[in-house]
SESEMI-590154 format. One line per field, with one value per residue (C-alpha): residue number from 1; residue in three letters; x, y negated, z. Coordinates in Angstrom, 3 decimals, padded with zeros to 6 digits. Layout:
pos NUM/... $
code Ala/... $
xx X/... $
yy Y/... $
zz Z/... $
//
This chain:
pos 1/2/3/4/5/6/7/8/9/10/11/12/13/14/15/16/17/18/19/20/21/22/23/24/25/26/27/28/29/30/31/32/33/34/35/36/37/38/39/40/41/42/43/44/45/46/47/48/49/50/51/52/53/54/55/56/57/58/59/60/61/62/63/64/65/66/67/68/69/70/71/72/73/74/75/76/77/78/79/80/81/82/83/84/85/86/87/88/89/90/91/92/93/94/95/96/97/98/99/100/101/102/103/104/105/106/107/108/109/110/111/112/113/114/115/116/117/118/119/120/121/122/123/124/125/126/127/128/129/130/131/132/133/134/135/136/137/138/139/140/141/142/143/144/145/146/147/148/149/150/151/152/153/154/155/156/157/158/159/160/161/162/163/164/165/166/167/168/169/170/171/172/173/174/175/176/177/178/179/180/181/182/183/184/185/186/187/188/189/190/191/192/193/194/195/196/197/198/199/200/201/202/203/204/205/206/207/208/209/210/211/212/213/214/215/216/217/218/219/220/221/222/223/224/225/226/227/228/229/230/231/232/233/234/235/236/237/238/239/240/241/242/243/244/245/246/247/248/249/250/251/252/253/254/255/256/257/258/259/260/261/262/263/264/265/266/267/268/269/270/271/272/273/274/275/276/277/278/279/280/281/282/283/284/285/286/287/288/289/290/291/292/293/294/295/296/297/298 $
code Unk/Unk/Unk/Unk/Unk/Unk/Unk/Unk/Unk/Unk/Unk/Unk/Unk/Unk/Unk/Unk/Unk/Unk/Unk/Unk/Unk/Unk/Unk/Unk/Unk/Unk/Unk/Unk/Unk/Unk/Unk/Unk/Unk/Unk/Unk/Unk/Unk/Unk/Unk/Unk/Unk/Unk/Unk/Unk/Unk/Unk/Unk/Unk/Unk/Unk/Unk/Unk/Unk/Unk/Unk/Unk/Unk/Unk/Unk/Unk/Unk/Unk/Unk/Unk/Unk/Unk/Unk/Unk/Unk/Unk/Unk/Unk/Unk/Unk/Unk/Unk/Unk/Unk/Unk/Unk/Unk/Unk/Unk/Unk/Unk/Unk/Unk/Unk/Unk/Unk/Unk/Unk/Unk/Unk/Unk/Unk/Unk/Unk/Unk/Unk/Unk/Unk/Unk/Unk/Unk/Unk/Unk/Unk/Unk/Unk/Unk/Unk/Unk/Unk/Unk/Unk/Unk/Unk/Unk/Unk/Unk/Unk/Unk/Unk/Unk/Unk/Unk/Unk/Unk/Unk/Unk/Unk/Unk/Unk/Unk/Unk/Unk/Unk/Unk/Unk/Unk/Unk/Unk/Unk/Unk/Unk/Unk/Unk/Unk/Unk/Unk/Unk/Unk/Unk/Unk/Unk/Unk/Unk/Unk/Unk/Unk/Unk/Unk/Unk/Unk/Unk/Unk/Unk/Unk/Unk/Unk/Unk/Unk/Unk/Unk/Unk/Unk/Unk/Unk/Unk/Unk/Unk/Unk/Unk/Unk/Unk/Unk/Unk/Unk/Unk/Unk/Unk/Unk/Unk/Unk/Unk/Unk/Unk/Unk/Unk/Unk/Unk/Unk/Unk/Unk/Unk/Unk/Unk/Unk/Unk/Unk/Unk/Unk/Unk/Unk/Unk/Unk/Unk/Unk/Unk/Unk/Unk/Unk/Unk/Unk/Unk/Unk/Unk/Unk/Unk/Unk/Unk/Unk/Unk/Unk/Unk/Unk/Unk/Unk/Unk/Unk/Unk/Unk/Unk/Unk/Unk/Unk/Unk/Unk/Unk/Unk/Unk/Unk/Unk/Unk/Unk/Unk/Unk/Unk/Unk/Unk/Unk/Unk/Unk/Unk/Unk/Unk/Unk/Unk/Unk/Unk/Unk/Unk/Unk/Unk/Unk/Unk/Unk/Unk/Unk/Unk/Unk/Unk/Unk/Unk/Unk/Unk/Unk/Unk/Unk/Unk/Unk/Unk/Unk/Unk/Unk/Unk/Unk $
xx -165.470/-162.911/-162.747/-161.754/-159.128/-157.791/-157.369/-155.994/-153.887/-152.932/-152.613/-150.072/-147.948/-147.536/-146.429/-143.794/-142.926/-142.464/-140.535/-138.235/-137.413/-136.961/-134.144/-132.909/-132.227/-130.997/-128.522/-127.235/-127.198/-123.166/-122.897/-121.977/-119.835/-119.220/-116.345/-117.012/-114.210/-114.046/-111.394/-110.823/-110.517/-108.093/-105.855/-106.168/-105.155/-102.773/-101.119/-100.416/-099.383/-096.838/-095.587/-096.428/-099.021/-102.812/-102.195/-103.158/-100.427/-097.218/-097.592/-098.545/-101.227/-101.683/-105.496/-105.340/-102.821/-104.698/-108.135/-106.630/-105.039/-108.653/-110.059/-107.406/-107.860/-111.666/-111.303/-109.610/-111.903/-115.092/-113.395/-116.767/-118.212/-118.217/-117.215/-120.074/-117.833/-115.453/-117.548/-114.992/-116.390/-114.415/-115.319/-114.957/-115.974/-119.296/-118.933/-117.142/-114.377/-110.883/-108.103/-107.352/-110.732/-111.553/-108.874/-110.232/-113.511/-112.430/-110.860/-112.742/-115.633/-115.422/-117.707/-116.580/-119.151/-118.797/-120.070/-118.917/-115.991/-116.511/-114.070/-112.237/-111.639/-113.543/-116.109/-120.021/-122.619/-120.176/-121.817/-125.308/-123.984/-122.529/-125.899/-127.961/-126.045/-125.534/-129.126/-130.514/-127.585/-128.887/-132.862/-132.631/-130.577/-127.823/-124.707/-124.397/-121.301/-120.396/-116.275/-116.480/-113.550/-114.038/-113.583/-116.695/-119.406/-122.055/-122.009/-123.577/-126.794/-125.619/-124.176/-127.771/-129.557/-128.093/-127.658/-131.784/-131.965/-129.621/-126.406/-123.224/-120.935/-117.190/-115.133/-111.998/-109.692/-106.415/-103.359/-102.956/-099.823/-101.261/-104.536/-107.526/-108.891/-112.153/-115.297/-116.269/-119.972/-119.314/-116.150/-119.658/-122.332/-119.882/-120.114/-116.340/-113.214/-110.031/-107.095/-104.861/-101.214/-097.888/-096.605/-099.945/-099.961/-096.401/-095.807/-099.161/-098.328/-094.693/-093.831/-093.343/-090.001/-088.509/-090.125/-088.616/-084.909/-085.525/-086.484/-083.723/-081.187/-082.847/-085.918/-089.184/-089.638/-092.260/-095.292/-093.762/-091.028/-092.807/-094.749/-092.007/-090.120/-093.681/-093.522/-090.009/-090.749/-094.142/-091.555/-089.116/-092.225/-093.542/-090.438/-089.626/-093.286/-094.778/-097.911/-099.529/-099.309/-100.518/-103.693/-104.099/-103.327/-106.010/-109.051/-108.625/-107.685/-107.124/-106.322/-102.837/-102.636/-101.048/-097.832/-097.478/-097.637/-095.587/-092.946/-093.617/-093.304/-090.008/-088.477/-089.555/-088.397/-084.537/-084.388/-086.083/-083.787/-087.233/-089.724/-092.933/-094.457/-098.083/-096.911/-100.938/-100.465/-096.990/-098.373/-100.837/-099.208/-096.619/-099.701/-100.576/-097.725/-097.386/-100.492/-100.103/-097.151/-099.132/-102.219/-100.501/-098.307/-101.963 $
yy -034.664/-036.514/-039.550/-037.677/-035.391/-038.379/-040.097/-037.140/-037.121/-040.924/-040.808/-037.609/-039.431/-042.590/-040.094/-038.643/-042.283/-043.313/-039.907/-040.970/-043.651/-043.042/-040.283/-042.940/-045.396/-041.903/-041.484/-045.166/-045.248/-043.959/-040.846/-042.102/-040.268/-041.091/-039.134/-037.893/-037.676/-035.068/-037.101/-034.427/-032.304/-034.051/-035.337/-031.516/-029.771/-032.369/-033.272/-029.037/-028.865/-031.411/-032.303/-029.079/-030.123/-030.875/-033.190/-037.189/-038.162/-036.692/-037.510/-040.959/-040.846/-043.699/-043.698/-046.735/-045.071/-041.387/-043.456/-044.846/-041.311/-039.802/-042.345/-042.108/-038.270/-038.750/-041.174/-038.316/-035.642/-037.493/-039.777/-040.761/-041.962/-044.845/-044.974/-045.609/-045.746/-043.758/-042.402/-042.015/-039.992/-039.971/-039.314/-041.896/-042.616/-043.740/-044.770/-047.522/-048.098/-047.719/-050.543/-047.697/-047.285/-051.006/-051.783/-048.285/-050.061/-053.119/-051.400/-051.756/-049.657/-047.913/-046.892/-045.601/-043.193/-042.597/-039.037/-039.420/-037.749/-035.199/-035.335/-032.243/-034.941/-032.779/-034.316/-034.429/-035.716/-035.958/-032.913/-034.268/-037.913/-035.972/-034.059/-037.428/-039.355/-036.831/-036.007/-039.481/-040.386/-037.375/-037.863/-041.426/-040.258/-043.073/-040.400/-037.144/-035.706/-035.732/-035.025/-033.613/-033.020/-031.244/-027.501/-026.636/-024.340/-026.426/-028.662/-025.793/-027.408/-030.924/-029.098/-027.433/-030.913/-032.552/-029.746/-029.423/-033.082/-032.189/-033.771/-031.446/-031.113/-030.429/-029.458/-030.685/-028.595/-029.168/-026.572/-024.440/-023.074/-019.895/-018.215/-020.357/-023.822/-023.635/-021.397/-019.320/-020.061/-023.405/-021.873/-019.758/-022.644/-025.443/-026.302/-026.405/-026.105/-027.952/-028.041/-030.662/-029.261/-030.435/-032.509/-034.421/-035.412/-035.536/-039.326/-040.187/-038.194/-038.248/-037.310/-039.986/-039.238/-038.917/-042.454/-043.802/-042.380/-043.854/-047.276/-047.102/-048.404/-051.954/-054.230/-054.010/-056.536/-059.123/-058.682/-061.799/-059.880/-057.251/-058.656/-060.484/-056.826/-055.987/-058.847/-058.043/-054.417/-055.852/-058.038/-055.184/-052.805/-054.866/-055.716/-052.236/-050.954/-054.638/-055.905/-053.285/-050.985/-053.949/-054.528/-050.454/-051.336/-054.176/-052.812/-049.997/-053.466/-053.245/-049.558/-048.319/-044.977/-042.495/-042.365/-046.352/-046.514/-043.516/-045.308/-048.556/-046.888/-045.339/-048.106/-050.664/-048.701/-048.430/-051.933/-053.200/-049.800/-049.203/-046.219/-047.875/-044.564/-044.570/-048.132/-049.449/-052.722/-052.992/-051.077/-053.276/-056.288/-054.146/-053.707/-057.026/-058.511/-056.016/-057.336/-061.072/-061.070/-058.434/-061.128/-064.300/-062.925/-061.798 $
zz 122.352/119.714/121.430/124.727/123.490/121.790/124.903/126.716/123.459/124.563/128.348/127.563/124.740/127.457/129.962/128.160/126.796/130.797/131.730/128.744/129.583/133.423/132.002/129.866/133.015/135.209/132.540/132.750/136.321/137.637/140.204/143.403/145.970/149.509/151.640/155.114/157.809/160.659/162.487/165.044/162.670/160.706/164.041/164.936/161.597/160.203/163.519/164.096/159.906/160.161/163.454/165.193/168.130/167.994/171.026/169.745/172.495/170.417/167.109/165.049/162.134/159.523/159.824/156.769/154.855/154.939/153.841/150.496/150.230/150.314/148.574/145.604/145.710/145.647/142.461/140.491/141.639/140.939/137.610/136.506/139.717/141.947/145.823/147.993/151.127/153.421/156.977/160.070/162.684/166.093/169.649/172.139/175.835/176.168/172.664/172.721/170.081/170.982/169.312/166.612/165.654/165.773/163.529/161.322/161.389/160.049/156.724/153.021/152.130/155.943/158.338/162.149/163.427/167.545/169.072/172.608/174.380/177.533/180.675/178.590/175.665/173.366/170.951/171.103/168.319/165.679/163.953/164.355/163.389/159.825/159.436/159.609/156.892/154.835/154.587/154.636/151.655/149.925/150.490/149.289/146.442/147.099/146.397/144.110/145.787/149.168/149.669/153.227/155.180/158.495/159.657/162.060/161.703/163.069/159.961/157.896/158.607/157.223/154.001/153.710/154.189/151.938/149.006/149.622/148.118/144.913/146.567/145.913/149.003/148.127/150.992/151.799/154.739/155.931/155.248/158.207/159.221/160.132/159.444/158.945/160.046/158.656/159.751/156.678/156.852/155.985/153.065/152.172/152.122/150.334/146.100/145.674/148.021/148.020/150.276/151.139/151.524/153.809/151.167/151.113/155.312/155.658/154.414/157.253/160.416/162.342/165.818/167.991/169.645/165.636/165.228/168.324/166.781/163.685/164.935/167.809/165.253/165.040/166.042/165.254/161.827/162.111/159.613/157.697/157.412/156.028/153.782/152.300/151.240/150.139/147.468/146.797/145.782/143.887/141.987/141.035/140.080/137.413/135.927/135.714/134.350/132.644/132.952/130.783/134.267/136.444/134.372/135.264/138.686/139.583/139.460/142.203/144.455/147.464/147.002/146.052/144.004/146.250/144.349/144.541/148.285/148.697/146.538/148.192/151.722/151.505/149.338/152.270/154.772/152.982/152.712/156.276/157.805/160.057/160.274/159.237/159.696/161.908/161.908/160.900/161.014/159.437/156.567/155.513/155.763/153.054/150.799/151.410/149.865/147.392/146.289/146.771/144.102/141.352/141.902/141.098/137.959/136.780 $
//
């Protein structure tokens, strides 16, 4: 009768020696967070907050831009965690990507979801597409916080799915001008809320007749061109701040803080004497050679 209650003595002490050091390796292991993108909701509610229509055709948004924005916003919400990736959900005919969302796919740590798009332009599957990763991310425990930005009621079942794994789900909404832009079973079912204001959107999303009068007074610069001011500016910054501030800077490569590019934006603009704004391609060739010059004086 000793010898067994020794053993069940044993087997228990091993047990607790395992779980032990299971919660030891738990407690090593970093949180992980992944941000999920509504992007009709976010064309919607950020093209009516800043340039007054929710119609795609009038206004200009900096899809790349807005990502590093979330993405920098995400790294001081969630300081001790790691970026799993950034998930773009968009409608599209039959699926198939337009050039914007090609060009969105292509991006760092990104991945383009497609619902599909009726003959009334409005989106279908995008909820269902949210509910799947979100659960599956959750389930296979490869994030701990899910940044969700998105307005619809429908993706109270994804926020369920994924909380019923442990996963918290922080929702992000969009100022509105008026009223609300965001059901309030989902305000209900969400761990936290946040909401991104004017001031936020307004350096990402411009009308396109302003653009065409602030580009009227000179031609478009070649990316050369703009890449060149980009190491210019790059040059200027680190004198000014020293290399103390770049060795801060590196390690969110290729991602500017928000306050960087905003900087960098306007100062490009004043010397090139061209909008860049919704300008995707001209943007990134800025960052680009913002970050060629910080790299080589590394």
């Amino acid at each position: 009768m000793n010898d067994d209650l020794a053993a069940l003595a044993a087997r228990i002490d091993r047990t607790n020696e395992l779980l032990t050091r299971m919660l030891a390796e738990v407690a090593k292991t970093p949180s992980t967070h992944a941000i999920f993108v509504d992007a009709g909701y976010l064309y919607a509610a950020a093209g009516r907050l800043v340039a007054g229509t929710e119609d795609r055709r009038a206004f200009d948004l900096d899809a790349e831009g807005l990502i590093e924005a979330f993405i920098d916003r995400a790294r001081s919400v969630f300081a001790d965690s790691r970026l799993l990736r950034v998930y773009w959900y968009d409608g599209a005919r039959r699926r198939i990507h337009t050039a914007e969302q090609q060009t969105i796919a292509e991006l760092p740590d990104v991945k383009v979801r497609l619902g599909n798009l009726n003959a009334n332009n409005q989106q279908k599957g995008v909820d269902s597409l949210i509910r799947s990763d979100l659960e599956s991310l959750a389930r296979h425990r490869a994030i701990s916080d899910a940044a969700l930005l998105g307005g619809d009621e429908d993706l109270v079942s994804a926020v369920e799915a994924a909380q019923g794994y442990g996963a918290r789900v922080h929702l992000w909404g969009i100022e509105a001008p008026d009223g609300r832009n965001q059901a309030e079973p989902l305000l209900w079912e969400v761990d936290s809320q946040r909401t991104l204001d004017l001031e936020f959107f307004k350096p990402y999303v411009a009308r396109r007749t302003a653009l065409a009068q602030e580009g009227a007074g000179g031609a478009r610069p070649t990316r050369e061109d703009v890449r060149f001011v980009g190491a210019q500016i790059a040059a200027k910054w680190l004198s000014a701040r020293g290399r103390d501030s770049l060795g801060e800077l590196l390690p969110g490569h290729p991602y500017l803080p928000g306050s960087v590019d905003q900087d960098l934006l306007v100062e490009a603009e004043g010397l090139l004497q061209y909008s860049l704004r919704g300008q995707a391609d001209l943007r990134r060739s800025l960052r680009d050679g913002f970050w060629e010059h910080l790299r080589t004086q590394y």
